[in-house]
C-alpha positions as CSV (number, residue, x, y, z in Angstrom):
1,X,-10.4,-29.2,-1.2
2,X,-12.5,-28.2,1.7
3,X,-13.7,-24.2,2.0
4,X,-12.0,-24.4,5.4
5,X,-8.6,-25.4,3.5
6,X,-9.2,-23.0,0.9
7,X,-9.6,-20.0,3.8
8,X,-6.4,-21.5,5.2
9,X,-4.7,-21.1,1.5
10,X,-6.0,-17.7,0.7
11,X,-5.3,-16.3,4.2
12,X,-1.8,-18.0,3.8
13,X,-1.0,-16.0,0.7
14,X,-2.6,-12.4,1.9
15,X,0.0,-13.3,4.9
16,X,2.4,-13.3,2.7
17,X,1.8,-10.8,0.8
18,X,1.3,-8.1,3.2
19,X,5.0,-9.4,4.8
20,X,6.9,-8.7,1.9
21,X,4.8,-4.9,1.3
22,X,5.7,-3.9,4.4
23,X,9.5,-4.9,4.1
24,X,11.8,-1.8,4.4
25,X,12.2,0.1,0.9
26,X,16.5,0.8,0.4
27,X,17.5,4.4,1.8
28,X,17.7,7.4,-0.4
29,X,20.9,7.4,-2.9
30,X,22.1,10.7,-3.9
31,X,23.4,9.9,-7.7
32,X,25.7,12.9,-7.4
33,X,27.7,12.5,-4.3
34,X,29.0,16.2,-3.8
35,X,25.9,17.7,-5.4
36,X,23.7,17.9,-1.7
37,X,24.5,18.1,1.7
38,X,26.6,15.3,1.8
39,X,29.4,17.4,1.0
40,X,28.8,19.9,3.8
41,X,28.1,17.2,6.2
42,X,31.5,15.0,5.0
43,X,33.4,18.5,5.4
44,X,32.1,19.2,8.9
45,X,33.1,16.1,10.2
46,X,36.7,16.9,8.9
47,X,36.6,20.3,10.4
48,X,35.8,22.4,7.6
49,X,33.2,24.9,7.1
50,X,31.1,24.5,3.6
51,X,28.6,26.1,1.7
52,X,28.1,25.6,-2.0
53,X,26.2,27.3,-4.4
54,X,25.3,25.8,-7.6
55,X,26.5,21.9,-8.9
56,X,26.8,20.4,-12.1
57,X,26.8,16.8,-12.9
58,X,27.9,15.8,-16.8
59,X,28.1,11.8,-17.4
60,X,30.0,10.8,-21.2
61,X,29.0,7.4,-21.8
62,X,31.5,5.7,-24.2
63,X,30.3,2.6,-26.5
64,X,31.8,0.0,-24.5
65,X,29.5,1.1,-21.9
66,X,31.7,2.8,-19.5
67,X,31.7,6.6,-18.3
68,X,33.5,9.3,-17.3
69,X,31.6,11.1,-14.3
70,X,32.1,15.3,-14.0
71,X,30.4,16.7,-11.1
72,X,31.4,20.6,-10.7
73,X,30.1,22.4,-7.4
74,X,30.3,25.9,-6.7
75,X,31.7,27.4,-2.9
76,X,30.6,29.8,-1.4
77,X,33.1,29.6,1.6
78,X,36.1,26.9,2.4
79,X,37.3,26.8,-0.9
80,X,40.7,28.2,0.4
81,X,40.7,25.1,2.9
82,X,40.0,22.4,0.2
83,X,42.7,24.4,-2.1
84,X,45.6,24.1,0.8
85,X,45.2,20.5,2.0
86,X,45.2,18.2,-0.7
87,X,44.6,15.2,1.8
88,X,41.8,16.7,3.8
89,X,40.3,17.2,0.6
90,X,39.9,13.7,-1.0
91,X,38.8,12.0,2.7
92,X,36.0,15.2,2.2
93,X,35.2,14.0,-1.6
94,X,35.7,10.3,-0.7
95,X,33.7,10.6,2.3
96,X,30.7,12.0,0.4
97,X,30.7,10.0,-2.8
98,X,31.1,6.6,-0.3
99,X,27.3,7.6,0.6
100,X,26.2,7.8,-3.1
101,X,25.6,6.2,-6.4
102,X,29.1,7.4,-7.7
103,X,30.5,4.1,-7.1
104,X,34.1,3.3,-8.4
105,X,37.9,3.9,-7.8
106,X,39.7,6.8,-9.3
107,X,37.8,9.3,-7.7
108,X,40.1,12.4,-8.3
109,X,38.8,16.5,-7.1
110,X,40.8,19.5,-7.3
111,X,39.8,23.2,-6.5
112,X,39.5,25.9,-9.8
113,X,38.7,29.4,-8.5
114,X,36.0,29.2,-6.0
115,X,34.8,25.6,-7.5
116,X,35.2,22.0,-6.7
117,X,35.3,19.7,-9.8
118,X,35.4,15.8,-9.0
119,X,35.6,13.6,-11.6
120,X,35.7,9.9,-12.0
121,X,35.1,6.8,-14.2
122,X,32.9,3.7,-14.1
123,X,33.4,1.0,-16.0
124,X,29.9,-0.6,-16.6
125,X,27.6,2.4,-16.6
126,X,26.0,1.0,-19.5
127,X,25.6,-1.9,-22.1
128,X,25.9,-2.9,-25.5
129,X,22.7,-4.3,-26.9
130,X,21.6,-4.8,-30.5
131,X,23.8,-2.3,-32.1
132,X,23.0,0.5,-29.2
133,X,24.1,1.4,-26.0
134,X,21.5,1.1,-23.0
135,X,22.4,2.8,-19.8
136,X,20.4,1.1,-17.0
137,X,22.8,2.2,-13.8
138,X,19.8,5.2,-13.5
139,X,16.8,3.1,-12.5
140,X,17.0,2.6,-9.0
141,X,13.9,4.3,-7.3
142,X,15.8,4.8,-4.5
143,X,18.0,7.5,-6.4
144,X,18.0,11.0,-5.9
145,X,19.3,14.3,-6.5
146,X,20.1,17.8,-5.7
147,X,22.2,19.1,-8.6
148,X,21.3,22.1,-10.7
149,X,21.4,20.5,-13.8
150,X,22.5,16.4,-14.6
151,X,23.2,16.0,-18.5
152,X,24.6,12.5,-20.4
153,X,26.1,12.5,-23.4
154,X,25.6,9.6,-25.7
155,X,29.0,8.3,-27.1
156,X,30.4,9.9,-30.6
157,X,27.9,9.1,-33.6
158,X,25.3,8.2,-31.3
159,X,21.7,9.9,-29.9
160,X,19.4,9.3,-27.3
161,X,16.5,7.4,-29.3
162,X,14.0,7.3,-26.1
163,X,12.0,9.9,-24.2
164,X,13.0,9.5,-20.9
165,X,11.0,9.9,-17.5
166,X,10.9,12.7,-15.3
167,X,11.6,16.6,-17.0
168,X,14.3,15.5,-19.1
169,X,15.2,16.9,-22.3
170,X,17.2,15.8,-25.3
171,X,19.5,18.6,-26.6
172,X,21.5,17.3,-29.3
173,X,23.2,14.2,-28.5
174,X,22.5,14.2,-24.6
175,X,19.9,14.0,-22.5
176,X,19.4,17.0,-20.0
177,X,17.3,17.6,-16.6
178,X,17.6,20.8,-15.5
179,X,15.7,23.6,-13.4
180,X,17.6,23.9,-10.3
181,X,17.9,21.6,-7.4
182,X,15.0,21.2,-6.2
183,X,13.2,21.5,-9.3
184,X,14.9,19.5,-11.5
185,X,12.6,16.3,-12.0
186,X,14.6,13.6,-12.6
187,X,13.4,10.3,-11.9
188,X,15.0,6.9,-12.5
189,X,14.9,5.7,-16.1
190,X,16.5,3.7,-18.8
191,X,18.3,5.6,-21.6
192,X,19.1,4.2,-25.1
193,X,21.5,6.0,-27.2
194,X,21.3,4.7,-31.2
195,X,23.4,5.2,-33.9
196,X,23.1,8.6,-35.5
197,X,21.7,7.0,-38.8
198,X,19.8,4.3,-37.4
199,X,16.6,4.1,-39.5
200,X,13.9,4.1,-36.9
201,X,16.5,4.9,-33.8
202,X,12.8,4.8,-31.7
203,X,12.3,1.3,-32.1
204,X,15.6,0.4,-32.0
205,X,16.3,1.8,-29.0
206,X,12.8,0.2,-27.5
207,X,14.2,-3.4,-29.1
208,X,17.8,-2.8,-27.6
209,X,16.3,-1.7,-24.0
210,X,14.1,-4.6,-23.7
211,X,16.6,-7.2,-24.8
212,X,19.3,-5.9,-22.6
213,X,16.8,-4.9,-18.8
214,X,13.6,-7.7,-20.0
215,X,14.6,-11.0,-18.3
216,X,15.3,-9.0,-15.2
217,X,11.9,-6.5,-15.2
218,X,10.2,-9.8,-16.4
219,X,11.1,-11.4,-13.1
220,X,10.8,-8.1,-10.6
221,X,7.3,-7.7,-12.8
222,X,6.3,-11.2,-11.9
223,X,7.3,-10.8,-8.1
224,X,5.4,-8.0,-7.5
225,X,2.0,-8.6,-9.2
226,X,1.9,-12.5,-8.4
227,X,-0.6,-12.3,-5.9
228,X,-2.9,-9.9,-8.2
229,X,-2.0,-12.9,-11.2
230,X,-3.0,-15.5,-8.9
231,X,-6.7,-13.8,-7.6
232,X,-7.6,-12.4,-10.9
233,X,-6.8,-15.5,-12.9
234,X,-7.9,-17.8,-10.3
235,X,-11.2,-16.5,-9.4
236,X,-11.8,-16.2,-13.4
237,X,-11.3,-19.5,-13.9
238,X,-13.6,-21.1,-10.8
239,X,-16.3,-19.0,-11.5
240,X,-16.2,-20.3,-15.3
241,X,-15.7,-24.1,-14.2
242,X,-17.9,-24.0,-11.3
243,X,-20.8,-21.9,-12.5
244,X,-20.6,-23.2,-16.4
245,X,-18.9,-26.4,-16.0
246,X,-17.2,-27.3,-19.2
247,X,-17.9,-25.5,-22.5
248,X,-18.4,-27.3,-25.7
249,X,-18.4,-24.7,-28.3
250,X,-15.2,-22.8,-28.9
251,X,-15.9,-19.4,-30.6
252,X,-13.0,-17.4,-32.0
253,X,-14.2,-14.4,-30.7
254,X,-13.0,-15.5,-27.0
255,X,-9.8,-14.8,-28.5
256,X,-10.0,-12.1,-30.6
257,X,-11.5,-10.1,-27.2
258,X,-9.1,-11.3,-25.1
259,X,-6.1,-10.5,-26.9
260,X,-7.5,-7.2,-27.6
261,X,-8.1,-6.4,-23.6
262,X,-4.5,-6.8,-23.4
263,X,-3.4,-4.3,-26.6
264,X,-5.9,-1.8,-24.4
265,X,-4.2,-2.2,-21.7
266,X,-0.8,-1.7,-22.9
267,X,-2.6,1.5,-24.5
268,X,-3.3,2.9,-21.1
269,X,0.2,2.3,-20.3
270,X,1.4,4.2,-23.3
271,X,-0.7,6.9,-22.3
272,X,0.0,7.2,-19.2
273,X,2.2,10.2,-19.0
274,X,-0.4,12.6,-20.0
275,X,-2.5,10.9,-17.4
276,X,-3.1,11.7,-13.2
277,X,-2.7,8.8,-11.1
278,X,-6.3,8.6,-10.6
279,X,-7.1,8.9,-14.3
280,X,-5.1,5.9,-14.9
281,X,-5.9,3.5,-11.7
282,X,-9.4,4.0,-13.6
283,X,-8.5,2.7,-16.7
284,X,-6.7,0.4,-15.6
285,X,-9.4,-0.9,-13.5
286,X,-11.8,-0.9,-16.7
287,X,-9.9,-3.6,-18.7
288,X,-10.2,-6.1,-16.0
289,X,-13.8,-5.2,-15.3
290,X,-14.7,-5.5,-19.0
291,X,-12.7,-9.2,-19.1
292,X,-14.9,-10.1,-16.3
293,X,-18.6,-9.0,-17.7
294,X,-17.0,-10.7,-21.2
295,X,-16.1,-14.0,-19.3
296,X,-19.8,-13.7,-17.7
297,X,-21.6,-13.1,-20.8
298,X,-19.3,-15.7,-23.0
299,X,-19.6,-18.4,-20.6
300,X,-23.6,-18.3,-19.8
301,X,-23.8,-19.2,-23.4
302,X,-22.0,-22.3,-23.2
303,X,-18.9,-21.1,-25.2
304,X,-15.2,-21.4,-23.9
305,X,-13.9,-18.6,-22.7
306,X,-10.5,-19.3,-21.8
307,X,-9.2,-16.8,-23.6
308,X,-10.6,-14.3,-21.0
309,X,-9.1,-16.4,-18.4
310,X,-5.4,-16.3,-19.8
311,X,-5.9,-12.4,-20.0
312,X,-7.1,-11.8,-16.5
313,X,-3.9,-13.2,-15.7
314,X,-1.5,-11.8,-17.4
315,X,-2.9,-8.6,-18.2
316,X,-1.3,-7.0,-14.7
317,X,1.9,-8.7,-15.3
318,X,1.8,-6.9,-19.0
319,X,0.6,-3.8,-17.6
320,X,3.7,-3.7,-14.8
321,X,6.2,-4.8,-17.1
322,X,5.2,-1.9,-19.8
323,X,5.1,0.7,-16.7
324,X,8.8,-0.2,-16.1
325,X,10.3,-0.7,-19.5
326,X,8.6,2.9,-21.1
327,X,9.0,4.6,-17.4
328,X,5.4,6.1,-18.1
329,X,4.6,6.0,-14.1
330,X,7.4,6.8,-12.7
331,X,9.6,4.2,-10.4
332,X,7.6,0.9,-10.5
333,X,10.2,-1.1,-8.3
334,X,9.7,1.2,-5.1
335,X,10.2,-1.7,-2.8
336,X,7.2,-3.1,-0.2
337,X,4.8,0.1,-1.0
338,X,4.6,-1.1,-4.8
339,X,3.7,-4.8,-3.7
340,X,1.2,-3.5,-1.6
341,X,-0.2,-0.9,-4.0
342,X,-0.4,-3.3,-6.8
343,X,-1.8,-5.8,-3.9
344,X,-4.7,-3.6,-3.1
345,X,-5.3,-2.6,-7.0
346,X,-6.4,-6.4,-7.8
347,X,-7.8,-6.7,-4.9
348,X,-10.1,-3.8,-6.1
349,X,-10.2,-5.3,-9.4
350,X,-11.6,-8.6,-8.1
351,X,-14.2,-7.2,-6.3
352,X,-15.6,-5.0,-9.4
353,X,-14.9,-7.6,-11.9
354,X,-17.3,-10.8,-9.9
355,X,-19.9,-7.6,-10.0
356,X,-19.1,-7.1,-13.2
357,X,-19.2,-11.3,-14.2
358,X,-23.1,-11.9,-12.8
359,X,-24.0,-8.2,-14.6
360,X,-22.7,-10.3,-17.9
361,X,-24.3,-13.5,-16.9
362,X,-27.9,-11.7,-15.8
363,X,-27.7,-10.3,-19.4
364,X,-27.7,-13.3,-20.9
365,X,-30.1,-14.9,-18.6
366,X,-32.6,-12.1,-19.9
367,X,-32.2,-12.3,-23.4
């Protein structure tokens, strides 16, 4: 292939990826519909004046995965409205929970003293895997909320067996953000609830989480880091072919390197809720960087190196797909942003790592 059509190719596939970065991210989803101003603004556009106070949102998840939903919101005025027309009051609720997560029929409210308590159940709020119960209806990045306190229960005989994102808590058998509204720090997570005698309910629950959300992170993993795959692992292997040509000598140590690039990597992950978001874009950048110098190095002395190759290419993919399964970044699927961020990190990585490659070849060259 010519350099002019590999320009063509290259600029083809920036093209690309820059399109689907800058695709719209989905709109803001309250996951309590009643708990923010969606209530007040549903009210108002029934003719009733609303203010609320304080809301509550409890979730019971039950072992066949389904839930019962109980948001409770304090008034500080119209309560005597929503208490005399039973009507107006469900198109207010109805209204308001149409423009959140609280998806389902059955909606049902009703006024107690000076509060409004909404209820309601959903059938597939969670799954059955591997002998627990993974909820994966809260990891939409795109979710939000404004309640006082959110807390799930795990089913009866069961316990929350991970450490979920955000300021969560585990109290018992339930898992509890709380803090007030606009403090509260939830973020979109997976929870898995094990059996109150499970053995190692930590591993179970990681075993159960990753067999029930893995194909589908696997796939939204691959998606957004397949342009950072394809220039990391590509330029590794044409620098190896085209400097080195082909290696004779296959040293074990190409693998044993390689495959423990990607265990650091993962580490990073792991660590990464103690971690700023500069602290770990730097180590993340290092295990690439230290791949490339290793392919350099390995390579200039006539040895196969493919095993750097493999892991320059699916050491982002790893990397993503850890960040999403143990939620230790936050949201990973934000939409077009997180393409573009992850875009720009190899693009970052590519540049220091061919530094990095000649650093390891020049080494060699002066030994």
């Amino acid at each position: 292939m010519s350099s002019r059509s590999v320009f063509v190719v290259v600029l083809l596939v920036l093209s690309l990826a820059v399109v689907g970065a800058t695709a719209a991210s989905p709109p803001p989803e309250p996951l309590c519909g009643v708990c923010d101003d969606s209530l007040t603004d549903s009210a108002a556009d029934h003719g009733v004046g609303l203010s609320t106070e304080e809301s509550h949102l409890s979730i019971r998840v039950a072992e066949n995965g389904s839930a019962r939903w109980h948001a409770r919101v304090e008034l500080r005025s119209g309560a005597d409205a929503l208490r005399r027309d039973d009507q107006r009051r469900r198109n207010i609720v109805r209204d308001s929970v149409d423009r959140s997560a609280m998806e389902g029929p059955g909606v049902r409210s009703a006024v107690e003293n000076d509060t409004l308590v909404v209820t309601y159940r959903e059938s597939d709020f969670a799954r059955r895997s591997a002998g627990a119960v993974v909820v994966d209806s809260l990891t939409s990045p795109s979710l939000t909320t404004r309640a006082d306190t959110i807390v799930v229960h795990a089913p009866p005989g069961y316990r929350p067996a991970n450490r979920p994102t955000g300021e969560a808590t585990t109290s018992g058998s339930a898992v509890v953000w709380s803090g007030g509204s606009d403090e509260i720090g939830f973020e979109p997570t997976h929870l898995a609830f094990v059996s109150t005698d499970a053995l190692a309910p930590g591993i179970v629950g990681l075993f159960a989480t990753a067999l029930a959300v893995g194909p589908e992170l696997a796939a939204e993993s691959l998606s957004i880091v397949f342009f950072t795959v394809l220039v990391l692992g590509g330029t590794a292997g044409f620098l190896t072919r085209r400097l080195d040509g082909t290696a004779q000598r296959n040293e074990r140590v190409s693998l044993v390197v390689a495959l423990g690039a990607a265990v650091a990597f993962l580490t990073v992950v792991f660590a990464g809720r103690n971690l700023t978001d500069g602290s770990r874009m730097a180590l993340s950048l290092f295990v690439p960087t230290a791949l490339f110098f290793g392919l350099g190095y390995h390579a200039r002395r006539d040895r196969r190196a493919w095993g750097f190759v493999v892991t320059l290419s699916v050491a982002p993919f790893l990397g993503v797909f850890a960040m999403a399964l143990f939620g230790t970044a936050g949201p990973v699927f934000g939409g077009g942003f997180a393409d573009l961020f992850f875009d720009i990190g190899g693009v970052i990585a590519l540049v220091v790592g061919v530094v990095a490659f000649f650093a390891g070849r020049n080494i060699v060259r002066n030994d």
